[in-house]
C-alpha positions as CSV (number, residue, x, y, z in Angstrom):
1,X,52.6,25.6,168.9
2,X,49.8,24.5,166.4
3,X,47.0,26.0,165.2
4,X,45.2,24.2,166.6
5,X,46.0,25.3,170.4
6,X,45.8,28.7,169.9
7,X,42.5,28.6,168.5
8,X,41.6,25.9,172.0
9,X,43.2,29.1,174.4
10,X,40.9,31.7,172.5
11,X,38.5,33.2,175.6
12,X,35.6,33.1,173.1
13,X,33.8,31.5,170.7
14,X,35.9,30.8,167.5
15,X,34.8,29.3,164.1
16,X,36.5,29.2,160.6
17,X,35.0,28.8,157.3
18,X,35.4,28.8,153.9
19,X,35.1,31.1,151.4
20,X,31.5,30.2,151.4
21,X,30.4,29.9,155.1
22,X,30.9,26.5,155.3
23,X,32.8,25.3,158.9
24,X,35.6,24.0,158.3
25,X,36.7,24.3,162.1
26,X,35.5,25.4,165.8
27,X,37.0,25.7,168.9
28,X,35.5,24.1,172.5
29,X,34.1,27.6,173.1
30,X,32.1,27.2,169.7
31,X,31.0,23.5,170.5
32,X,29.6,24.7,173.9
33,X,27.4,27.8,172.9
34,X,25.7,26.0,169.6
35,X,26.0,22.6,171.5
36,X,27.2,20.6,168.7
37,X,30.4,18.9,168.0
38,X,32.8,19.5,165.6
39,X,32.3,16.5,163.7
40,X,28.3,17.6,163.7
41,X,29.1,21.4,162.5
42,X,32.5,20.6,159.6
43,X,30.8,21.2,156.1
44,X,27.0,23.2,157.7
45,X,26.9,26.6,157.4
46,X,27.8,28.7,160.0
47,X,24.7,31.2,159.4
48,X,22.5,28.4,159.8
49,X,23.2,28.9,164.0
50,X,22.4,32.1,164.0
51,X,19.5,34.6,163.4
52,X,20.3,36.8,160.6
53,X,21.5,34.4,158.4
54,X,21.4,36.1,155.1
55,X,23.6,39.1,156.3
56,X,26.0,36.5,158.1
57,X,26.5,34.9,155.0
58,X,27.2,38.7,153.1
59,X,29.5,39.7,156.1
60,X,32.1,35.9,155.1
61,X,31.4,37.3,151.5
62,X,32.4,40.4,152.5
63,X,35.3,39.4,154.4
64,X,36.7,36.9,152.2
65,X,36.6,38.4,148.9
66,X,37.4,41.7,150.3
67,X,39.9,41.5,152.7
68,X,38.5,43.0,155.1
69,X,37.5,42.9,159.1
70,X,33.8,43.2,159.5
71,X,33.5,44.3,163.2
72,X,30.7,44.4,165.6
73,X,27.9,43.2,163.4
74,X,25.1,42.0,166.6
75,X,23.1,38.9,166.1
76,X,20.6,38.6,169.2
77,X,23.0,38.4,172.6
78,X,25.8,38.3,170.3
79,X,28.9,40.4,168.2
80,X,30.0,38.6,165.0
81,X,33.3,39.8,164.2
82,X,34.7,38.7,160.9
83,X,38.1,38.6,159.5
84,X,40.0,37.2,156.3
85,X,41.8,33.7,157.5
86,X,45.2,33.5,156.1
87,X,47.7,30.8,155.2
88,X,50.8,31.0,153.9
89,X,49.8,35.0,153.0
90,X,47.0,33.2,150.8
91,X,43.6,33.7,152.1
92,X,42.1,30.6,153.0
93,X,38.6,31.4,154.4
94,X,37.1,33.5,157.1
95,X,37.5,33.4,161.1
96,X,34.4,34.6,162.8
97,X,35.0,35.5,166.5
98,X,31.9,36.0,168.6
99,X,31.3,38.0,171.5
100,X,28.7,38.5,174.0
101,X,26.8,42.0,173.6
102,X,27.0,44.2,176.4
103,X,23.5,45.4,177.6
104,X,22.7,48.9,176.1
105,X,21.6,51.5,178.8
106,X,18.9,52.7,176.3
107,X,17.0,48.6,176.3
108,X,16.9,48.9,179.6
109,X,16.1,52.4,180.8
110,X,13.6,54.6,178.5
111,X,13.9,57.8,180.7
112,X,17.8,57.3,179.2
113,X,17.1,56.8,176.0
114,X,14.9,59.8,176.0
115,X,17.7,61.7,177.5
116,X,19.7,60.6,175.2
117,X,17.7,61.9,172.0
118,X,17.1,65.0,173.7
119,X,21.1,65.4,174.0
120,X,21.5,64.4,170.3
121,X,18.8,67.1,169.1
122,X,20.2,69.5,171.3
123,X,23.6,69.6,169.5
124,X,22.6,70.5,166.2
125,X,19.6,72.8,167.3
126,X,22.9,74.7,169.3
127,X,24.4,75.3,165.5
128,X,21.2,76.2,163.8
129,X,20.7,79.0,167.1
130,X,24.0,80.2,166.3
131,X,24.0,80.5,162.6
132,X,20.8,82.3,163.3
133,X,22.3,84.3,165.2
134,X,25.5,85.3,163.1
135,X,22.9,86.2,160.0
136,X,20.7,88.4,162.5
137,X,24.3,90.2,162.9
138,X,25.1,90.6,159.2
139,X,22.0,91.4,158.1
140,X,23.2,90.0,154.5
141,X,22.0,86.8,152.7
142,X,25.3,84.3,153.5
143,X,24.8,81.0,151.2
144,X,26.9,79.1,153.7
145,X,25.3,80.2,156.9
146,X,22.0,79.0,155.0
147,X,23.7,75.8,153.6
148,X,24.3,74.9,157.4
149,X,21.2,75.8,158.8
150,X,20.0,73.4,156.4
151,X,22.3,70.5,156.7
152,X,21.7,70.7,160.5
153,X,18.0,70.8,160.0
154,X,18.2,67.5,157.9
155,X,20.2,66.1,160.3
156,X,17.9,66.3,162.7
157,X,14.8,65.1,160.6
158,X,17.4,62.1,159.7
159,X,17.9,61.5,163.3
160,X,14.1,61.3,164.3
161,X,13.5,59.3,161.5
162,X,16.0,56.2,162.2
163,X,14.6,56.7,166.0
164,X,11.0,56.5,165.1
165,X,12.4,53.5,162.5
166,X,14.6,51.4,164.8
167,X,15.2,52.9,167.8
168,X,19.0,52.0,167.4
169,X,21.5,54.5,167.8
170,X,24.0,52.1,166.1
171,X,23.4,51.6,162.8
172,X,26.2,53.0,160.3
173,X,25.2,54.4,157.1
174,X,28.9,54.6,155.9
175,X,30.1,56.8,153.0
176,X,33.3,58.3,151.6
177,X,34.0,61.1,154.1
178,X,36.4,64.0,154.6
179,X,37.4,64.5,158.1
180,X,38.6,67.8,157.3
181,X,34.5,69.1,156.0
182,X,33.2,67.2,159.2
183,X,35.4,69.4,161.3
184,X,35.3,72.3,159.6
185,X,31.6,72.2,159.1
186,X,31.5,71.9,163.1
187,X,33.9,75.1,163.5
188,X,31.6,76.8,161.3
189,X,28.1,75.8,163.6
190,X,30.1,77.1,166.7
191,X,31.5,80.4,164.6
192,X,29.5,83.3,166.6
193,X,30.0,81.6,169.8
194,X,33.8,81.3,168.8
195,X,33.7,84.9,168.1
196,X,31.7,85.8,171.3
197,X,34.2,84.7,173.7
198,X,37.4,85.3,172.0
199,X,38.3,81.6,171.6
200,X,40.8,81.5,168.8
201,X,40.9,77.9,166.6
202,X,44.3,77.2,165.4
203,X,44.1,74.2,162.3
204,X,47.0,71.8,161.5
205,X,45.7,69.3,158.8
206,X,47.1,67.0,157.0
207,X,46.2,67.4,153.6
208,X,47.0,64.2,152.5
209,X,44.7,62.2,154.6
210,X,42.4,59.9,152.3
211,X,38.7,60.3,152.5
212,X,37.5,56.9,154.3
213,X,34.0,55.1,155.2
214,X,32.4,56.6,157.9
215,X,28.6,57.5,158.9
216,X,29.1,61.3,158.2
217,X,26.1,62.2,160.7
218,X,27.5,60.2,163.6
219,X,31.6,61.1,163.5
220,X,29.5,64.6,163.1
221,X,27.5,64.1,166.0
222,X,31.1,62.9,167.9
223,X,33.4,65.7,166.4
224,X,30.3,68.3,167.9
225,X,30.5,66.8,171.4
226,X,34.4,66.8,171.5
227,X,34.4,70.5,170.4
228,X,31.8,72.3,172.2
229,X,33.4,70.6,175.2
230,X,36.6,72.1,174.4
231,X,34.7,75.5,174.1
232,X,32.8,75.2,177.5
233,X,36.7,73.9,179.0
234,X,38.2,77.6,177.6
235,X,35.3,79.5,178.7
236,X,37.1,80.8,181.9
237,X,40.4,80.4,181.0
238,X,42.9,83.4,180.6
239,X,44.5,81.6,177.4
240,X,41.4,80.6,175.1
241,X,42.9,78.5,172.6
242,X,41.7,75.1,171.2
243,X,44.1,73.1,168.7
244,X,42.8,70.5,166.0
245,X,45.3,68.5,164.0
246,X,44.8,65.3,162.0
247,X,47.2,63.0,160.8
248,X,48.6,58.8,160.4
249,X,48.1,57.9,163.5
250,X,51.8,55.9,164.4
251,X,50.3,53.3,167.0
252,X,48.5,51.9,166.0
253,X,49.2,51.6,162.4
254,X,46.4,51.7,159.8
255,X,44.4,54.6,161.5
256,X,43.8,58.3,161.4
257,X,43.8,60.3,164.0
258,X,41.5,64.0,164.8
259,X,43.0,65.3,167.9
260,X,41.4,68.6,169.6
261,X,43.5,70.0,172.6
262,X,41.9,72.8,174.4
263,X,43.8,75.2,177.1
264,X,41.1,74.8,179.6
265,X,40.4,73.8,182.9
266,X,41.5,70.3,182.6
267,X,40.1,67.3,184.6
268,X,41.0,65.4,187.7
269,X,41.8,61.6,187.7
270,X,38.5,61.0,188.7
271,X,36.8,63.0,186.3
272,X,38.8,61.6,183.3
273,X,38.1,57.9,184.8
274,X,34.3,58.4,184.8
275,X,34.4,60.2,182.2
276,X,32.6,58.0,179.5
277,X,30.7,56.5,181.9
278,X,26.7,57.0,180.9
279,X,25.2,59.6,182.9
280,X,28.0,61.0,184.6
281,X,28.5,64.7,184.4
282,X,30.2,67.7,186.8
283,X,27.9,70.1,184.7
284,X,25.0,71.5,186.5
285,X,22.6,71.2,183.3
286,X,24.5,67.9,181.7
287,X,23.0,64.7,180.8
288,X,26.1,63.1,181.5
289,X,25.4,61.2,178.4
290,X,27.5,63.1,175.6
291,X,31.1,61.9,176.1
292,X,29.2,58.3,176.4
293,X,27.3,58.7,172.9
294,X,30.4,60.0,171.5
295,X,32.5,56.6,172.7
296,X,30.3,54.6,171.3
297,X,29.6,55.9,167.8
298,X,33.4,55.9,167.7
299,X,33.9,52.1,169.0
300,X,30.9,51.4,166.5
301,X,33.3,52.8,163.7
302,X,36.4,50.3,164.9
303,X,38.0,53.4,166.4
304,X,38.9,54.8,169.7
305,X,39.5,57.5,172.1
306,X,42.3,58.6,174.2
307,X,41.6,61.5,176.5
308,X,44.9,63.2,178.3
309,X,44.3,66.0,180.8
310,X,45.4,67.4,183.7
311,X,43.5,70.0,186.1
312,X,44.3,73.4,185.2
313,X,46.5,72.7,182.4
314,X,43.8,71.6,179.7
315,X,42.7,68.6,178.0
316,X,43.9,66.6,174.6
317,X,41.1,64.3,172.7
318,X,42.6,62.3,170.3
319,X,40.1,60.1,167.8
320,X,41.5,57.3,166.0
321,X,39.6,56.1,163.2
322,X,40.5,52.6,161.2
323,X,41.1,53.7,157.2
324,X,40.3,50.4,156.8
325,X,36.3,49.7,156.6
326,X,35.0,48.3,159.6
327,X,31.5,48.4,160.1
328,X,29.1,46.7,162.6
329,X,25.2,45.6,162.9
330,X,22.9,47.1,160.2
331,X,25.7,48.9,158.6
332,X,24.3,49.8,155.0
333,X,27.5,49.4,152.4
334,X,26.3,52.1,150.5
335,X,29.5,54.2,149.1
């Protein structure tokens, strides 16, 4: 089979270039959505068909020089994903696969969006109500208590400010991050409600787990979701346990993994079928937008989420995150 035919059977819009950006060669798919022909397009830049040209041209930089996939970045209607284009195990240019964008509940409902950003404030005003809350107990100055009431006040300024800035939930600001701080700096917001209901936390880390790019608010924002879910599942349960463990994720390869299993109530099929769909929620006071947020800052990251659970029984969320950088629209490569 030749090159050639595999790029033809592609379902979407394919394009490779060289190091530079220049086309070198496009499938049907491409010919159809620019509407040019591939003897038109060979040697013009492929930023030149698109809106945000400059960052296009960074993102074949980026890809080429780097070696790396550059996932999701959104041009208008459309998802550029970029990766290094090998022959012969010698990188040879970039192919740029590009993908419709699905339509965001937040463009088309305000009321949701507003929902949303009450959900996200309400998270870390939960810690900062705790942490409150455990100081009013001790009645002694705790520097770490105040260090989170802090970070989580930030947090929220950060949040407001990117909202009143953009009013995009999906730009990355990635870092150097240790999973192990983000969930352990969760653990600590939720440590007088832990205590209140007898929930017991049981770690198994792997220490050897590198510290990779992330957006340390957003995985924050995620990991917060996932665990004061687990809580709310153990509330009424006889055996109030939640697990955490992190590791190499096996399949697939080239990930980590944050899992949190909980001995809770479980979920039915149905539940765990709708469960990241937006709005949908058995909780009398949800939003029914948290597990959806959390989906989506993941996906945003390259990663993904497995849920098992079974009614009764409990529940086991399992985050895989690429070690790999792969960052998406507005992404700022700041390390």
């Amino acid at each position: 089979m030749k090159a050639e035919d595999i790029l033809f059977s592609i379902p979407f819009p394919v394009a490779i270039t060289d190091g530079e950006g220049r086309i070198v060669n496009v499938n049907q798919k491409f010919e159809i959505l620019v509407n040019r022909s591939l003897k038109y397009l060979k040697g013009r830049k492929l930023s030149s068909f698109f809106r945000r040209a400059p960052e296009i041209d960074r993102k074949v930089t980026e890809a080429f020089q780097r070696l790396v996939e550059v996932l999701g970045f959104r041009d208008g209607q459309f998802f550029l994903n970029f990766a290094p284009f090998f022959v012969s195990s010698e990188v040879k240019g970039v192919i740029v696969v590009i993908q419709p964008a699905p339509e965001s509940p937040f463009e088309k409902d305000i009321l949701a969006f507003l929902k949303g950003l009450s959900h996200e404030v309400r998270n870390p005003l939960s810690g900062i109500k705790g942490a409150a809350k455990c100081l009013r107990e001790l009645r002694t100055y705790d520097e770490e208590l105040i260090s989170v009431l802090l970070e989580e006040t930030e947090r929220i300024e950060r949040l407001l400010e990117r909202v009143v800035k953009s009013f995009d939930f999906s730009v990355l600001n990635l870092e150097e991050t240790n999973v192990h701080k983000v969930i352990q700096s969760v653990v600590k917001l939720f440590e007088s409600e832990l205590k209140r209901s007898g929930v017991n936390v049981v770690y198994n880390f792997d220490p050897s787990l590198p510290e990779i790019l992330l957006d340390r608010d957003r995985i924050t924002q995620a990991f917060m979701n996932i665990f004061k879910n687990a809580i709310e599942a153990v509330s009424d349960s006889p055996k109030k346990e939640i697990r955490i463990e992190t590791g190499y994720a096996i399949h697939p390869s080239g990930f980590i993994f944050m899992r949190v299993r909980d001995s809770g109530v479980g979920m039915s099929e149905e539940e765990l079928s709708n469960l990241f769909l937006p709005f949908y929620t058995t909780k009398e006071r949800g939003s029914g937008l948290g597990a959806f947020i959390t989906n989506e800052i993941v996906k945003r990251h390259g990663g993904e989420i497995k849920v098992k659970s079974e009614k009764g029984k409990g529940t086991e969320v399992t985050v895989l995150l690429p070690m790999k950088r792969r960052d998406g629209e507005g992404t700022d490569s700041r390390r």
